[in-house]
C-alpha positions as CSV (number, residue, x, y, z in Angstrom):
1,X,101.6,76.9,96.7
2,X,100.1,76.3,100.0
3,X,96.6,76.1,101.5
4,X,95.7,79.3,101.8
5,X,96.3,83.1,99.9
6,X,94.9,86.2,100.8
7,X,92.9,88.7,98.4
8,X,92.3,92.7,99.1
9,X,89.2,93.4,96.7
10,X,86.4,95.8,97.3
11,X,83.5,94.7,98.6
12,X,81.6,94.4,95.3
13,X,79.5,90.8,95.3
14,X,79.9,90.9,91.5
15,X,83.9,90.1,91.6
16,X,84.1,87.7,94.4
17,X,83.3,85.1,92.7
18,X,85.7,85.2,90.0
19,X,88.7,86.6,92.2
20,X,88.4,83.1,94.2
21,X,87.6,81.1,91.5
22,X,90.7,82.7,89.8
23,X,93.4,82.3,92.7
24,X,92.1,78.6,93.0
25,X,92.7,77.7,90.2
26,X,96.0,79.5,89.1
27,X,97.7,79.7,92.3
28,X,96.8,76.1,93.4
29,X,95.2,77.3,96.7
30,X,92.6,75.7,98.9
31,X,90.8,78.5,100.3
32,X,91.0,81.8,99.6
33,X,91.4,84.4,102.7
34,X,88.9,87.8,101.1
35,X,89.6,90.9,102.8
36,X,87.2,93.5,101.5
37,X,86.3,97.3,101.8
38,X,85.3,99.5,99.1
39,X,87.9,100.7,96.5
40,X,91.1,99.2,98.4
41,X,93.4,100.0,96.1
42,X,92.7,103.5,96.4
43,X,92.6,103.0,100.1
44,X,96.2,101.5,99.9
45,X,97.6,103.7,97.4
46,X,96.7,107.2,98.4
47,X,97.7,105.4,102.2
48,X,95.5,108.8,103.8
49,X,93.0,106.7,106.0
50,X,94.9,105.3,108.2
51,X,92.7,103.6,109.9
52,X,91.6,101.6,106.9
53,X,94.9,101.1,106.1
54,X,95.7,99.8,109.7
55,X,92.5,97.3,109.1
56,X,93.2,95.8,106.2
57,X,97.1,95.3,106.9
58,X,96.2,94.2,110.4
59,X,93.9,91.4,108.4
60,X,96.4,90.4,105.9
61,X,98.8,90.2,109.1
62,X,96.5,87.3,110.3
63,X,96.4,85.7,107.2
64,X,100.0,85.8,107.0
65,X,100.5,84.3,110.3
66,X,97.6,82.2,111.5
67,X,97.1,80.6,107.9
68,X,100.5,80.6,106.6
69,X,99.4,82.3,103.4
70,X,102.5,83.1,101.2
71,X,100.3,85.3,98.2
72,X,98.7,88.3,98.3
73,X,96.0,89.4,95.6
74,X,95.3,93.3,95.9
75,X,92.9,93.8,92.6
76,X,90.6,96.3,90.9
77,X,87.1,96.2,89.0
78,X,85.2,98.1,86.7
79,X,82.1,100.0,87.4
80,X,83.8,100.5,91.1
81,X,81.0,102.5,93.3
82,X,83.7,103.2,95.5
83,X,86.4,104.2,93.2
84,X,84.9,104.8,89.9
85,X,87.7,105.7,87.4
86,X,89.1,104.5,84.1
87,X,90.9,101.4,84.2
88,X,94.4,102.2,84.2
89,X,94.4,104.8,87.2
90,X,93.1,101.3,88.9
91,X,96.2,99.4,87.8
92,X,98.2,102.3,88.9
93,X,96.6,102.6,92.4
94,X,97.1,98.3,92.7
95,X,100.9,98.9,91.7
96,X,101.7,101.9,94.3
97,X,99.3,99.4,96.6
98,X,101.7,96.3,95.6
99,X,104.6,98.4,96.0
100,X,103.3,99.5,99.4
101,X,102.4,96.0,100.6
102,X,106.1,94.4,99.3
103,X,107.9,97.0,101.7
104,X,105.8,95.4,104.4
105,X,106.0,92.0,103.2
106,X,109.1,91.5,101.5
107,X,109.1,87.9,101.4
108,X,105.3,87.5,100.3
109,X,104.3,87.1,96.6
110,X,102.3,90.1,96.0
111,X,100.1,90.3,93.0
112,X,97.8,92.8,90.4
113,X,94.9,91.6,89.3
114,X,91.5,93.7,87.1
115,X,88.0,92.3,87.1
116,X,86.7,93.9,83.7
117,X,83.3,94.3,82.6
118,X,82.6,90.7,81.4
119,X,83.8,90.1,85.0
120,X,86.8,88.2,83.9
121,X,90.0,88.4,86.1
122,X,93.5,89.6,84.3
123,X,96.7,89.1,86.3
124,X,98.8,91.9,85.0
């Protein structure tokens, strides 16, 4: 795929890990660009704090540009501090965020991935 791709995720040290490990190794990447606040999917979804939102499209922007990175990894995780709900309102915030981000990015692969309990990462 490239050198680089680009993963929203919250901020969580339990799922970064995996997430990296994961988009290595599936997505034949190099390095793997993390931009992290807590509970971006929410953040991205609802799309009221715009000034997060600014930040983390502003980030993916660089990614984008400066690293060339052609996929984008916008995932969820259970036992969120940030955003603790079930997970399916997760994978419905990460599509309305996916959805968000394509309309922005139309030419960028944009992808859903969950981090469940065993902290194993599901594309989906």
């Amino acid at each position: 795929m490239g050198d680089f791709c680009t993963s929203i995720h919250c901020m969580d040290g339990r799922i970064q890990e995996p997430l990296m490990d994961f988009l290595k190794k599936h997505y034949d990447v190099n390095y793997v660009d993390t931009i992290t606040e807590p509970g971006p999917c929410k953040i991205l979804a609802e799309n009221t704090n715009k000034i997060l939102v600014k930040s983390i499209i502003e980030k993916v922007e660089i990614s984008i540009d400066k690293h060339k990175s052609k996929l984008v990894a916008i995932s969820g995780h259970h036992d969120c501090a940030a955003n603790p709900c079930d997970e399916e309102t997760q994978k419905d915030q990460i599509k309305k965020s996916i959805k968000y981000c394509k309309n922005i990015y139309p030419d960028i692969e944009i992808i859903g991935l969950w981090v469940d309990n065993e902290r194993r990462v599901n594309g989906f």
